[in-house]
C-alpha positions in Angstrom: 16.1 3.2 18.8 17.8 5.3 16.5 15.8 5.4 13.6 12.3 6.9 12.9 10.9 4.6 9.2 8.0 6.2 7.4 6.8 2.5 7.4 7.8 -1.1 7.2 7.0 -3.4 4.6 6.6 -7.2 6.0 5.8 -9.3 3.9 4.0 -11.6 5.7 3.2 -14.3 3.3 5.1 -15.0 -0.5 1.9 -16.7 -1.3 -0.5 -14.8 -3.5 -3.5 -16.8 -5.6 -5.1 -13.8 -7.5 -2.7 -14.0 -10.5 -3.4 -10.1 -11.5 -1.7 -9.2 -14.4 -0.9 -5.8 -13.6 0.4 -7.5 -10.1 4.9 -6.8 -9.9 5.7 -10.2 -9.1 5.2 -10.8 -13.2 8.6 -8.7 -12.8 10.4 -9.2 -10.1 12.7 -12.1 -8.6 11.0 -14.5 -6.3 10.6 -16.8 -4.4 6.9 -16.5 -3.7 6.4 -19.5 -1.8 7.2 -19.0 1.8 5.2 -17.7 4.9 7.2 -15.8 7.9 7.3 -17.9 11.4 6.3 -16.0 14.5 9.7 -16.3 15.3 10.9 -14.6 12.6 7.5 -11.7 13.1 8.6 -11.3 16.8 12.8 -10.5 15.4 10.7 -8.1 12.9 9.0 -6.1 15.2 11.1 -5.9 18.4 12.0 -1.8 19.3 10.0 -0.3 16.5 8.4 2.7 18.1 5.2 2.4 18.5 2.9 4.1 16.3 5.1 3.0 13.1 3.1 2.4 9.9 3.3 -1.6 9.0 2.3 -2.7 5.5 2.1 -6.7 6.1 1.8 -7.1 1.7 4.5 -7.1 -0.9 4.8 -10.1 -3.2 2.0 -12.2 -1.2 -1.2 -11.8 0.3 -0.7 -11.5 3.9 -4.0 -13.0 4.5 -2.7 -16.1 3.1 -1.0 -16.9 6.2 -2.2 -19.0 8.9 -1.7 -16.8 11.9 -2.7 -13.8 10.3 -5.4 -13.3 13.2 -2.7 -13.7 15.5 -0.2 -11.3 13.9 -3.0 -8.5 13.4 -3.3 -9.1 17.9 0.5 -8.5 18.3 0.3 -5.4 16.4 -2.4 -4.1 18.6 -0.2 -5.2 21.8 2.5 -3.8 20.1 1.2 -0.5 19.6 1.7 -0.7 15.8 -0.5 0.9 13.0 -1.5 -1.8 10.2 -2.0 -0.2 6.9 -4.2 -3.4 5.0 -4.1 -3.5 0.9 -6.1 -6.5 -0.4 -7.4 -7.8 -3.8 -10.7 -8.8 -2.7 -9.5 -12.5 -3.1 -8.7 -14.4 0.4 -9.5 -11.2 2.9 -13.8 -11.6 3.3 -13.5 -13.8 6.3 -11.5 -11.4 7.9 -14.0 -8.5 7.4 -14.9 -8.3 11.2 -11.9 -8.1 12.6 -10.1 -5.4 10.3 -13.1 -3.1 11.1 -14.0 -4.2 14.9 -13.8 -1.4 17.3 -9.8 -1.0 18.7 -8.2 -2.7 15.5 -4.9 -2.2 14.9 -5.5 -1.4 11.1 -5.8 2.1 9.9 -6.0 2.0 6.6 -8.4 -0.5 4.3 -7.6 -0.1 0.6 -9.3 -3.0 -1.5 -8.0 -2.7 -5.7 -10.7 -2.2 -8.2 -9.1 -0.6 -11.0 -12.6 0.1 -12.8 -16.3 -0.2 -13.1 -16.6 -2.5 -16.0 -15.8 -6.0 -16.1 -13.4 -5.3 -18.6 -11.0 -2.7 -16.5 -11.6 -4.9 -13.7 -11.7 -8.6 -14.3 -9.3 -9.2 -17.1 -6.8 -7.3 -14.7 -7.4 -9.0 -11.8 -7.1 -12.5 -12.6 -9.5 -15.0 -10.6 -10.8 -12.2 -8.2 -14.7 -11.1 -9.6 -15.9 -7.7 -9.9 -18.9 -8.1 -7.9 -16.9 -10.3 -5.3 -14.6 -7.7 -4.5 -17.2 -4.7 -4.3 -19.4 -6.6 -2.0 -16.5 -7.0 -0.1 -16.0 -3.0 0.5 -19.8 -2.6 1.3 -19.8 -5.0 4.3 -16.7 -3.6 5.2 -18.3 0.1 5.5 -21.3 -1.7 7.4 -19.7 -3.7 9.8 -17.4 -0.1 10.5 -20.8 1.8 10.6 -20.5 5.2 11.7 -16.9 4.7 13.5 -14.6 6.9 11.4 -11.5 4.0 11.8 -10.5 2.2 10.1 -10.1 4.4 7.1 -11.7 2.2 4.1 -10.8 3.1 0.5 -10.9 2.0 -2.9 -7.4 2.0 -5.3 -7.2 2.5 -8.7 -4.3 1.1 -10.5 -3.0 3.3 -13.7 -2.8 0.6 -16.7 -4.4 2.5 -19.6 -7.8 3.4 -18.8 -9.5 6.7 -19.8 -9.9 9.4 -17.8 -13.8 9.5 -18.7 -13.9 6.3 -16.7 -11.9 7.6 -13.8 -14.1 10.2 -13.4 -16.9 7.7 -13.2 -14.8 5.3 -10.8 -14.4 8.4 -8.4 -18.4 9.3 -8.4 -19.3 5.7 -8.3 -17.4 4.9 -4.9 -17.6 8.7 -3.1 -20.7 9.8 -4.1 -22.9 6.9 -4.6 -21.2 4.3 -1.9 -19.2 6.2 0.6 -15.7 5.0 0.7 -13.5 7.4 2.6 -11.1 8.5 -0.6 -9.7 6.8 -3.4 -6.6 6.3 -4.2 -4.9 6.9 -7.4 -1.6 4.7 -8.0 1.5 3.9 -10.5 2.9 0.7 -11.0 6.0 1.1 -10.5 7.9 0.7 -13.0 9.1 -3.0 -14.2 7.6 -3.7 -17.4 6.5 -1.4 -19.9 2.8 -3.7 -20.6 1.1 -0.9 -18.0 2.5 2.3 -18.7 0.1 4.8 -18.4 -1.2 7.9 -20.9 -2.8 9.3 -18.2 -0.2 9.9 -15.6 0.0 12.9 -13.3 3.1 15.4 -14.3 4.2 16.4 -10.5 7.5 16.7 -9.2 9.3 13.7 -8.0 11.7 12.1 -5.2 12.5 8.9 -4.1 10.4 7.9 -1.5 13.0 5.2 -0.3 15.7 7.8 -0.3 14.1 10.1 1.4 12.1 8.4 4.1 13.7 4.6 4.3 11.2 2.7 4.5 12.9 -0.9 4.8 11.0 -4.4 3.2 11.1 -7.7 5.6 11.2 -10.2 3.4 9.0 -13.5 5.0 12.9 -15.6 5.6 13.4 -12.3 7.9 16.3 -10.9 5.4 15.5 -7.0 4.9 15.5 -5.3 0.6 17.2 -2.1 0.2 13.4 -1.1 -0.8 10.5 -2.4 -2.0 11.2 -1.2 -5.9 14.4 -3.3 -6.7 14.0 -6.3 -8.8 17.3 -8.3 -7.6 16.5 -9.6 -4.3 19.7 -11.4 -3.7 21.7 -8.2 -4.4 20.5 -5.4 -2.2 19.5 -7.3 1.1 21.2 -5.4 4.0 20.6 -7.7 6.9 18.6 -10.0 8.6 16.1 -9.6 11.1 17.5 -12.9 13.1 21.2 -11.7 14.0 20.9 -7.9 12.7 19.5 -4.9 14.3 17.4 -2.3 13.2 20.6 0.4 13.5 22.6 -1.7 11.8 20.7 -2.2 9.3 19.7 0.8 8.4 23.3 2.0 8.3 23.9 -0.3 5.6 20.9 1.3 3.6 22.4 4.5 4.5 25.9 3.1 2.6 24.6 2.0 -0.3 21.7 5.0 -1.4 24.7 7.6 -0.4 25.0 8.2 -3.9 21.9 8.7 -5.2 20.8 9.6 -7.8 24.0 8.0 -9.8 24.6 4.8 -7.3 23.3 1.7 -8.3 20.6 0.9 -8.2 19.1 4.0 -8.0 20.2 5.0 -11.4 18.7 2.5 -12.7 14.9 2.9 -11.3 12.4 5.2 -13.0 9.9 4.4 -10.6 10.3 7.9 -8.9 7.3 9.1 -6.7 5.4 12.4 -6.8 6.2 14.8 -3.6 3.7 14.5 -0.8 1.6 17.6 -0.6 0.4 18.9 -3.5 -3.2 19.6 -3.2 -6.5 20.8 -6.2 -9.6 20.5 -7.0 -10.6 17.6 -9.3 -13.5 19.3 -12.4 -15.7 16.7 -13.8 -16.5 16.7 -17.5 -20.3 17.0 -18.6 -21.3 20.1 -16.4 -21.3 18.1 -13.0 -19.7 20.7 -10.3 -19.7 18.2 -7.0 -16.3 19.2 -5.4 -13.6 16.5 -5.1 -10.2 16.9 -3.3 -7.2 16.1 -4.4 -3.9 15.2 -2.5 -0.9 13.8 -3.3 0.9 12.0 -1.0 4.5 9.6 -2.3 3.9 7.5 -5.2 -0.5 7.8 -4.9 -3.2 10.7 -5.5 -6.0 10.9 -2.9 -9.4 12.2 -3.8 -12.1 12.8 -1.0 -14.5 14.8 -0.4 -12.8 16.3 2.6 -11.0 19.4 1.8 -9.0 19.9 4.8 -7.7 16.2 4.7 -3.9 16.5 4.5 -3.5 12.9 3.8 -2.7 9.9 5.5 -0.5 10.7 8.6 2.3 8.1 8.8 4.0 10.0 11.3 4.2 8.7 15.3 1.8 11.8 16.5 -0.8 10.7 14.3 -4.4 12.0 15.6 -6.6 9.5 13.2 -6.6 12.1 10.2 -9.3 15.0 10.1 -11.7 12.6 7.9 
């Protein structure tokens, strides 16, 4: 194998029933109606090194699909890392076995986006507030003291204060126990979620730099995961292509960057991984929290040696 991704978006399942408003599918080409076969999994995943980051969600819910359970035991034979992002929506039956001793999944992120039912709620469509944070709890008791899988909270910038962030990070470090949370852009299709409160850091592409590669569920493979044109920038198919190949062709068409197209016309760049501080709460409370950044999301844990999530091959399970 002659190439070494960052990670691989699969997207598993089109399907997605939360209808979140701040969700990119309001932006992007479809379709969102199709599930990948195991056929098509099994051409995904063949000579990937083991160890390689998979992220099983893009435009659908991957626990939409019917052989999730099955998918999630051929990563573990497969010696593949799972990272799991969720909406709180469809994943509570599957609670058990994303925690269970020996999973494949190493990171747990469920969205919240805010306290109130109004940052919440009115964001995330049919999902409800108390649904999806009961839904972290029994995920941190089933885990108990186990330190894997990593279980985390996201926030999502769309306008919110930075009072209420502050609030969002005590509420779920200090006062429940997630293992960080997770600060993120949208990236950036429409202008309805653009954010005062966005983090001035340097920036790269995070596509360029470490080509990551997006299996759509049909098994044809997206430039990246930012482009909005489906039919334009797919660069192979996992049926009759191989991973070489098609990474050459990604290789081709980013050679140009930042002028080519369609880099030159994204503005969805993503902050450089590891710049680290100290987050200061307002209103005289001095509880340290730590801050890394890490690609296009800010961590904040109470860890302060914690470089981040390790997506490299000699990952050790992080320092958590």
């Amino acid at each position: 194998m002659s190439f070494k991704p960052l990670y691989i978006v699969q997207e598993w399942s089109a399907r997605c029933f939360a209808d979140c408003e701040s969700c990119f599918r309001n932006f992007v080409d479809g379709p969102f109606d199709g599930d990948m076969t195991r056929e098509i999994f099994e051409a995904a995943n063949v000579g990937i090194p083991p160890g390689t980051m998979i992220l099983p969600q893009f435009h659908g819910d991957s626990m939409n699909h019917k052989d999730f359970e099955y998918f999630m035991k051929r990563m573990k034979e497969l010696q593949l890392r799972v990272s799991i992002p969720v909406s709180g929506f469809v994943g509570k039956k599957y609670i058990s076995l994303l925690v269970e001793e020996g999973t494949p999944c190493y990171v747990y992120i469920v969205s919240m986006d805010g306290l109130s039912y109004h940052s919440y709620s009115t964001r995330r469509g049919k999902i409800p507030l108390d649904q999806a944070s009961s839904f972290v709890n029994e995920a941190l008791d089933k885990r108990g003291p186990r330190k894997t899988p990593w279980i985390a909270v996201r926030w999502v910038e769309g306008g919110q204060s930075e009072i209420e962030f502050e609030e969002f990070v005590k509420h779920w470090l200090f006062d429940v126990g997630v293992d960080f949370v997770l600060r993120s852009r949208l990236f950036n299709y429409g202008t309805k979620y653009n954010s005062p409160v966005s983090v001035a850091l340097p920036q790269v592409c995070r596509s360029l730099v470490d080509g990551n590669p997006v299996v759509l569920f049909n098994g044809d493979v997206l430039l990246c995961e930012r482009v909005n044109d489906r039919s334009k920038y797919i660069i192979g198919n996992v049926l009759h292509d191989t991973w070489p190949e098609i990474m050459d062709r990604r290789k081709a068409l980013v050679s140009g960057y930042p002028n080519n197209d369609p880099c030159a016309l994204c503005s969805a760049a993503y902050v450089l991984t590891g710049m680290k501080g100290i987050m200061r709460f307002r209103h005289g409370d001095d509880r340290p929290v730590f801050i890394h950044s890490d690609h296009s999301q800010t961590f904040y844990s109470l860890n302060e040696n914690w470089s981040g999530i390790n997506w490299d091959l000699d990952d050790n399970g992080g320092i958590l």
